[in-house]
C-alpha positions in Angstrom: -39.4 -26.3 -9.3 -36.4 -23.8 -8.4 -36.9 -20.9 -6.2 -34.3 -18.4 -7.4 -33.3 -15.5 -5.0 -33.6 -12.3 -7.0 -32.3 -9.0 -6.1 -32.7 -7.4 -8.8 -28.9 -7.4 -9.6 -27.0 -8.7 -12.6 -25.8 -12.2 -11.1 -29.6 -12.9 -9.9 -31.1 -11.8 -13.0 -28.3 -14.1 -15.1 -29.2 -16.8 -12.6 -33.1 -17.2 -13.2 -32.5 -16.9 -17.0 -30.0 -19.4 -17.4 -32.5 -22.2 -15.1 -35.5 -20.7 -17.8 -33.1 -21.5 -20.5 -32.2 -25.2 -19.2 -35.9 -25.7 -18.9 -36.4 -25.5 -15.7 -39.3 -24.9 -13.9 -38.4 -21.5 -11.9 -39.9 -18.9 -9.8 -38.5 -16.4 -8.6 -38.7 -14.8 -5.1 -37.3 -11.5 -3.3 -36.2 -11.0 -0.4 -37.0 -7.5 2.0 -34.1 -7.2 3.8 -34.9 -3.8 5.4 -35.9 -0.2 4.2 -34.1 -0.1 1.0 -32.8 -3.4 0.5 -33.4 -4.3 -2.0 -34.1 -0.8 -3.8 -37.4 0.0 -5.3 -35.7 0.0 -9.2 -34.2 -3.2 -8.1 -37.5 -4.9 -6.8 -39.3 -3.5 -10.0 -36.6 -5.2 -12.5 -36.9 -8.7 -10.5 -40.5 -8.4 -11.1 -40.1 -7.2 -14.9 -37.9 -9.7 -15.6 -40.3 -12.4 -14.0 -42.7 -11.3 -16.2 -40.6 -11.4 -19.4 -39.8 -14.8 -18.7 -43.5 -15.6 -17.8 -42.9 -16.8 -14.3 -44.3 -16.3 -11.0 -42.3 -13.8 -8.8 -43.1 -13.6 -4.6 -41.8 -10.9 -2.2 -40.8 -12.2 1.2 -40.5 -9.9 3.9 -37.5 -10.9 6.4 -36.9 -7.7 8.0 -37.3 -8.6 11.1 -35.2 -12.0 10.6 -32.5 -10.0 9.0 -32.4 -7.7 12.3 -30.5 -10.2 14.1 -27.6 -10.2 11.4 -27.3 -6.8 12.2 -27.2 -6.9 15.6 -24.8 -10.0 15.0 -22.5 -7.7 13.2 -22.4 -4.9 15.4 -22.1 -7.2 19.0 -19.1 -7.8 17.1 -17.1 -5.5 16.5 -17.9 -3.4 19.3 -16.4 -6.1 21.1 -13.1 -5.8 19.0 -13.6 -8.7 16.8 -14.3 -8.8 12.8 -17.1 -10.3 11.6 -18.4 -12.1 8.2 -22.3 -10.7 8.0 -22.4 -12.2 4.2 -21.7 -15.6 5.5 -24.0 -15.6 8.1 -26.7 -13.8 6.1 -26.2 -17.1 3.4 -26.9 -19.6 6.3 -29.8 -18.4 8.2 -31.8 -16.0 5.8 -30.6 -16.8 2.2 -30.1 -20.8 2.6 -32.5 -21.1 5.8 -35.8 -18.7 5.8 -35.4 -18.8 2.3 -35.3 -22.4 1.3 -38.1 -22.6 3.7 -40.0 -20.3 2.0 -39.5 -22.0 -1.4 -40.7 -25.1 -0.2 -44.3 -23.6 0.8 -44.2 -22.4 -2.4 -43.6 -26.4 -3.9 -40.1 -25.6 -4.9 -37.6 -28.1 -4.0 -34.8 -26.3 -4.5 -33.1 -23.2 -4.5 -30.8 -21.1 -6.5 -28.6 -17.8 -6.3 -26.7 -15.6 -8.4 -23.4 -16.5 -6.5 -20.5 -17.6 -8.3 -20.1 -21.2 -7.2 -19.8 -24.8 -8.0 -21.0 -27.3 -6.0 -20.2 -30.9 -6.5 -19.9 -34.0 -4.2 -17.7 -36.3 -3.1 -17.7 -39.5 -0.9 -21.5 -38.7 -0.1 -20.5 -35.3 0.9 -21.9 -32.0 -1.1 -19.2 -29.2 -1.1 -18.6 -25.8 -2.8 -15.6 -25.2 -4.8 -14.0 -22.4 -6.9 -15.8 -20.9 -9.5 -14.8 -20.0 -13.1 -15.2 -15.8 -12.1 -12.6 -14.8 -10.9 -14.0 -13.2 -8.2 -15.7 -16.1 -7.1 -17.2 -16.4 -4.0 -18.1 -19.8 -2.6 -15.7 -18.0 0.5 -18.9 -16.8 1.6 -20.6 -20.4 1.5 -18.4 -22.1 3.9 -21.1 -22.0 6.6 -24.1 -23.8 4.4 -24.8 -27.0 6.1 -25.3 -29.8 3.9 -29.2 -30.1 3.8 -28.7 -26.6 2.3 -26.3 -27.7 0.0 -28.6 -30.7 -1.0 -31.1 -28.3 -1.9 -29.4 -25.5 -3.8 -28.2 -24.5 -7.1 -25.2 -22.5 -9.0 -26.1 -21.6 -12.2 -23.5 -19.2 -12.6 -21.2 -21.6 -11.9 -19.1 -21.7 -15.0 -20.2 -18.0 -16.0 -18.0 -14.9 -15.5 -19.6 -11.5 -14.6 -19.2 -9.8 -18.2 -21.1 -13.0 -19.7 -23.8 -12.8 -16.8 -24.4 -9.3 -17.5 -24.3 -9.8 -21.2 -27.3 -12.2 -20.2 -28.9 -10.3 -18.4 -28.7 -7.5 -21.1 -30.1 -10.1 -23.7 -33.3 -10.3 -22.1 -33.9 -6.3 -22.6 -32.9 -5.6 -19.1 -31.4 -2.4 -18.9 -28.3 -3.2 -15.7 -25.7 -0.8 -15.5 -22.0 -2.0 -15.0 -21.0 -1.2 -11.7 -18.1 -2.4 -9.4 -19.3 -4.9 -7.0 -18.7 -3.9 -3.5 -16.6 -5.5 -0.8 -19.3 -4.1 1.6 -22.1 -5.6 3.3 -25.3 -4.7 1.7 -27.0 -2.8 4.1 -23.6 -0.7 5.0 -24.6 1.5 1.7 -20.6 1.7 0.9 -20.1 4.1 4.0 -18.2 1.7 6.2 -19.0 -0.6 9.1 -18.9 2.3 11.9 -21.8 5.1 10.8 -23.8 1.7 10.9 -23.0 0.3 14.2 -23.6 4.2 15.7 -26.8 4.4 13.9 -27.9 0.8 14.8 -26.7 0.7 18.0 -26.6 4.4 19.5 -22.8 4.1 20.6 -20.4 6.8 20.2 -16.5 6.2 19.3 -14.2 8.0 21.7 -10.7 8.7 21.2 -8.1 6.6 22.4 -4.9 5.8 22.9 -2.0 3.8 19.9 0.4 1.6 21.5 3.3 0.3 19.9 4.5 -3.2 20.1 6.1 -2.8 23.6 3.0 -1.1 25.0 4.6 2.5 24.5 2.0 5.0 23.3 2.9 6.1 20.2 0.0 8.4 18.7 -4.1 8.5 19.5 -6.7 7.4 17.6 -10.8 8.3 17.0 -12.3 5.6 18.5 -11.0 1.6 18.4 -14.0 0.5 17.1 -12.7 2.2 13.6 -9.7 -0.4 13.3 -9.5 -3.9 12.9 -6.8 -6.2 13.1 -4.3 -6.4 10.2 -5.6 -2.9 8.8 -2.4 -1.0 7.2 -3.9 2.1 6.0 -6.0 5.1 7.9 -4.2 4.8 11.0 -3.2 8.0 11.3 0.0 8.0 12.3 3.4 8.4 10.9 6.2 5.7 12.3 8.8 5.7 8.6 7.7 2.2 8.8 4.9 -0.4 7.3 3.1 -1.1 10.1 -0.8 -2.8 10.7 -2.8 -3.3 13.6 -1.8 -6.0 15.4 -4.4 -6.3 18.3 -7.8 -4.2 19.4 -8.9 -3.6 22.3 -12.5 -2.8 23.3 -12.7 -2.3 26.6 -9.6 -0.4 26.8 -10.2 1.2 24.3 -6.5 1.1 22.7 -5.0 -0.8 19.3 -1.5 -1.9 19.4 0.2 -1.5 16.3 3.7 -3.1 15.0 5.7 -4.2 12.1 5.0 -7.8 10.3 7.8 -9.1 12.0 5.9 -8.3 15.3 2.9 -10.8 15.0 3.5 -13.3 17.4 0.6 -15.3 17.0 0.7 -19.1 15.1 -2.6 -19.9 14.7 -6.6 -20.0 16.0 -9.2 -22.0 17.6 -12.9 -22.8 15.9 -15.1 -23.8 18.8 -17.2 -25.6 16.0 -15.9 -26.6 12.1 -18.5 -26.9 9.6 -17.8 -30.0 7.2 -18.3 -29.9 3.6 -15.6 -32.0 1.7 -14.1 -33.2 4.3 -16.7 -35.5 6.6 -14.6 -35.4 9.9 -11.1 -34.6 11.2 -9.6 -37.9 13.0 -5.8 -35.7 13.4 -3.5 -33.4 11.7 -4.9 -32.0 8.3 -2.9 -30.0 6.1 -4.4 -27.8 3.8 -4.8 -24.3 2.3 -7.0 -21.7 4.2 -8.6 -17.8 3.5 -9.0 -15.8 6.5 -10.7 -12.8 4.1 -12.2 -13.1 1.2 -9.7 -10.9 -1.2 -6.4 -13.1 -0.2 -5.0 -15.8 -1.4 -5.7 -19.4 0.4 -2.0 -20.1 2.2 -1.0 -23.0 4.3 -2.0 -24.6 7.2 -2.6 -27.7 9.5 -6.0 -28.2 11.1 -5.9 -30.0 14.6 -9.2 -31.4 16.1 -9.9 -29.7 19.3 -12.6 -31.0 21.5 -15.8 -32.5 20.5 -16.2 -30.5 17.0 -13.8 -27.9 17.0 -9.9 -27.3 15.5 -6.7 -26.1 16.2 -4.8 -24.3 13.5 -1.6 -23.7 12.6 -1.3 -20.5 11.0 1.4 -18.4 10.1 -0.9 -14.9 8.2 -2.5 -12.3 10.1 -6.0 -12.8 11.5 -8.7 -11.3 13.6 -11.3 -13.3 16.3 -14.7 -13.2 14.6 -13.1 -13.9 10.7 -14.7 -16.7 9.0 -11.4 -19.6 7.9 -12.7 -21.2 5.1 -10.1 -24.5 4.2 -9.6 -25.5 1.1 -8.3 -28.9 -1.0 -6.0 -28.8 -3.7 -8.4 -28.2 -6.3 -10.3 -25.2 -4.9 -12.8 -27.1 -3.1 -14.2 -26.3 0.5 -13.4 -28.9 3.0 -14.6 -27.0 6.5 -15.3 -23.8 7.4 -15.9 -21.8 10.7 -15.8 -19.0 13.0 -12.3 -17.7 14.4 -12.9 -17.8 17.9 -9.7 -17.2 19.6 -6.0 -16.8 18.8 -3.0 -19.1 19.6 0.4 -17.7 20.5 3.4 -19.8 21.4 1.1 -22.1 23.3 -0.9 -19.5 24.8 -4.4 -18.9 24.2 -5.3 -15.0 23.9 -8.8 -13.7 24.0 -10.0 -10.4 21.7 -8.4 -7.4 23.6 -5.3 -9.0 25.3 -2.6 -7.4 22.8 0.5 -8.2 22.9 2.6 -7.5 26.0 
């Protein structure tokens, strides 16, 4: 039996009919994230579809669980790093407590409405590139390979306007909508009205500095800006300019041109293997530091026990999940950035350039 994760959505919904229609065995299950999440409309049409296709249909309740994303997400960026909730929430909760959950149930597996392939090579299970174009096995790069063992893409080789047309098939009313870059319990309003509300901490304004450490404007609290942000900075230089560094405690962002970035590469304390199995030296491959980019170069040194050293020319932030990729879209090892590299110098969040 398959467990399918539905939240009520159009990619879930797609996913649990397509398994029905392969004749698989499938019940469905939601998850309760928090107050809200998922919606009551959207809990209602998981369990109307459920019973349209004459399956069973459980509600688990992870609320507390799902807590310690949260608190994951704001611990970091108030200390001045960017985090990747989604790709945590898939490893512990979606992929963990879930998977668990199925297999009380008897399921043996699991599916989601992400827009994945999996596939394995050399007794490895990986995720690769999708046929959506917005796929998203970016946010997958942290599933261990029991999970990956255990789970299902049905949506693999389906694109959003044919999932929804899917969905619509089996009479269930889903508005088109845009899908959001946001995390789900953000609610579209940004990352810092959360962190104040879950946290209780109040942005105070602060000082810009330029690339030398010159003041050049002030700003409403760092904890708005992360780094490589160009937009809503609030200042007016006649130049293209992003954030280059932010720092917490201080309280400050440094800003510069492009040009100014003098950092060539990261550290991952610990690499997460999919494709690739180990890393005996220098790999080259392609790497995203954010989802919406397109994968670019680099060279992945081991470092220690389990973790890597990365040349990297692009902008990137301490906290940002690098997911490295083959030649033909497929995830070789993904991890945490934990620290960045600059002309042989290690640099902590917050240290900004001098």
């Amino acid at each position: 039996m398959v467990g399918v994760a539905m939240s009520g959505g159009v990619d879930s919904c797609a996913a649990a009919i397509v398994l029905r229609e392969q004749g698989e065995h499938v019940s469905g299950m939601t998850l309760v994230l928090g107050d809200g999440l998922p919606a009551p409309f959207q809990l209602e049409r998981a369990a109307r579809l459920c019973r349209r296709l004459g399956i069973s249909h459980h509600v688990l309740d992870v609320r507390r669980e799902f807590v310690r994303v949260q608190d994951y997400f704001c611990a970091e960026y108030l200390s001045g790093r960017t985090p990747n909730p989604c790709a945590v929430c898939n490893r512990d909760i979606k992929f963990g407590i879930l998977l668990e959950g199925a297999r009380t149930l008897g399921a043996d597996r699991i599916a989601t409405g992400h827009y994945a392939r999996s596939g394995m090579h050399g007794g490895r299970r990986f995720v690769a590139r999708a046929r959506e174009r917005k796929s998203q096995e970016y946010f997958l790069g942290l599933l261990t390979q029991q999970a990956l063992a255990a789970s299902v893409f049905p949506l693999a080789d389906i694109t959003r306007d044919e999932a929804h047309g899917i969905a619509t098939s089996a009479g269930l009313a889903i508005p088109v909508t845009q899908s959001s870059q946001d995390a789900c319990f953000l609610g579209g309003q940004g990352h810092v009205p959360f962190v104040c509300r879950h946290t209780g901490f109040t942005p105070a304004p602060g000082e810009i500095l330029d690339f030398h450490g010159r003041i050049v404007g002030h700003h409403r609290g760092a904890l708005w800006y992360t780094i490589g942000q160009r937009k809503g900075l609030g200042i007016g230089l006649g130049r293209r300019v992003y954030v280059l560094s932010v720092d917490a405690r201080a309280n400050t962002i440094t800003v510069g041109e492009r040009g100014h970035w003098r950092h060539n590469g990261f550290f991952i304390e610990h690499l997460n293997y999919m494709k690739s199995g180990s890393l005996s030296g220098p790999m080259s491959a392609r790497v995203k530091v954010r989802y919406r980019q397109d994968a670019e170069h680099a060279v992945i040194h081991p470092d220690g026990e389990n973790g890597a050293r990365v040349e990297y020319r692009g902008i990137c932030a301490p906290g940002q999940l690098a997911v490295f990729y083959d030649e033909h879209d497929a995830v070789l090892c993904a991890g945490t950035i934990d620290r960045l590299l600059d002309m042989g110098l290690e640099l902590t969040p917050g240290s900004g350039p001098a």
